[in-house]
Legacy VTK file of the C-alpha trace (Angstrom):
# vtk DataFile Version 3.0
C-alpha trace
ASCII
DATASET POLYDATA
POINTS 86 float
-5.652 7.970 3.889
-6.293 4.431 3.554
-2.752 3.095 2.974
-1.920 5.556 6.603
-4.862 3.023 8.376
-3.611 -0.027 7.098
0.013 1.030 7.845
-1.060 1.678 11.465
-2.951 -1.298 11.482
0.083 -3.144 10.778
2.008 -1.382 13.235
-0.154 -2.490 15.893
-0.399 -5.983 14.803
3.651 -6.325 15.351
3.974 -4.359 18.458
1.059 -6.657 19.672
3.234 -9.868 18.477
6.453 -8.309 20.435
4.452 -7.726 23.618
3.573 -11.272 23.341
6.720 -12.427 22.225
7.719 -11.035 26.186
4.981 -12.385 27.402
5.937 -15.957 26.184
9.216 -15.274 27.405
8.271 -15.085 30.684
5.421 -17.662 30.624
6.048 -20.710 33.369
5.839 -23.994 31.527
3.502 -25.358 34.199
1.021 -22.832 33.648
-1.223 -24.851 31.231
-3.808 -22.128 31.147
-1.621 -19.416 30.471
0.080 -21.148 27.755
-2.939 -22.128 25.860
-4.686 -18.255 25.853
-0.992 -17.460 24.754
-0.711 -19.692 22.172
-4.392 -18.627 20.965
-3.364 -14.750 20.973
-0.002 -15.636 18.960
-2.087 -17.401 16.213
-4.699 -14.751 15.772
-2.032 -12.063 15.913
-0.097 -14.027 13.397
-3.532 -14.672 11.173
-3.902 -10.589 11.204
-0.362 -10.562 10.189
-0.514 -13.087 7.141
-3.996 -10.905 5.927
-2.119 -7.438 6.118
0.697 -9.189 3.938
-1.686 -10.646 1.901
-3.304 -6.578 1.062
0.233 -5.281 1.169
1.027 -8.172 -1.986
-2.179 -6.750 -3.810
-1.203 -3.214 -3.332
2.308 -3.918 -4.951
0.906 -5.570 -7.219
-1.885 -3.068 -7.999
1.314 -0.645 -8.367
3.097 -2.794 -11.043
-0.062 -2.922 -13.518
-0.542 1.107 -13.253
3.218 1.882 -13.805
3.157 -0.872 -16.514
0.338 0.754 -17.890
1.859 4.618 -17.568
4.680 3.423 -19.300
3.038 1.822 -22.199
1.027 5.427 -22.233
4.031 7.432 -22.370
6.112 5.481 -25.332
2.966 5.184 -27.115
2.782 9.438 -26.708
6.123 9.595 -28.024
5.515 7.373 -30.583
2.765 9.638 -31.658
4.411 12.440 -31.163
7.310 11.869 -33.488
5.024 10.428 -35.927
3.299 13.727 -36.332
6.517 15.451 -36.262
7.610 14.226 -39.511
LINES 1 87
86 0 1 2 3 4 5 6 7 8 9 10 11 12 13 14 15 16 17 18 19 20 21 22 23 24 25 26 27 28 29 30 31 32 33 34 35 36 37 38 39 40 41 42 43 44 45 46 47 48 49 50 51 52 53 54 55 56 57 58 59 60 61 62 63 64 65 66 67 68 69 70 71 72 73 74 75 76 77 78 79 80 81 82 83 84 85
């Protein structure tokens, strides 16, 4: 369930960062004010962003070390298993 929230999450973040992609698109450069609350809703969207990559890393990560660990598991079953065998 929590990999379904964080996927959604994540979602949101980059339809958020396309609807202000448009948005800066469409900005006037002589809008100072604009611009600036633009450039401040980029950066956090893009700080959200680098923090869901940064779980997404640790979940991969997290992955690697259990099927590491399942495989060591199974040859060392085998091993045992043939051992007893003979």
């Amino acid at each position: 369930m929590r990999g379904e929230e964080a996927k959604a999450a994540g979602e949101a973040l980059l339809r958020r960062l396309r609807r202000l992609l448009v948005r800066a698109a469409s900005a006037k450069g002589s809008d100072r004010k604009q611009l600036l609350a633009l450039i401040d809703d980029i950066e956090t969207t893009r700080r959200g962003l680098l923090e869901r990559r940064a779980e997404v890393e640790g979940e991969m990560r997290q992955a690697t070390v259990r099927t590491t660990a399942i495989g060591a598991y199974l040859r060392n079953s085998q091993v045992q298993r043939g051992k007893r065998h003979n």
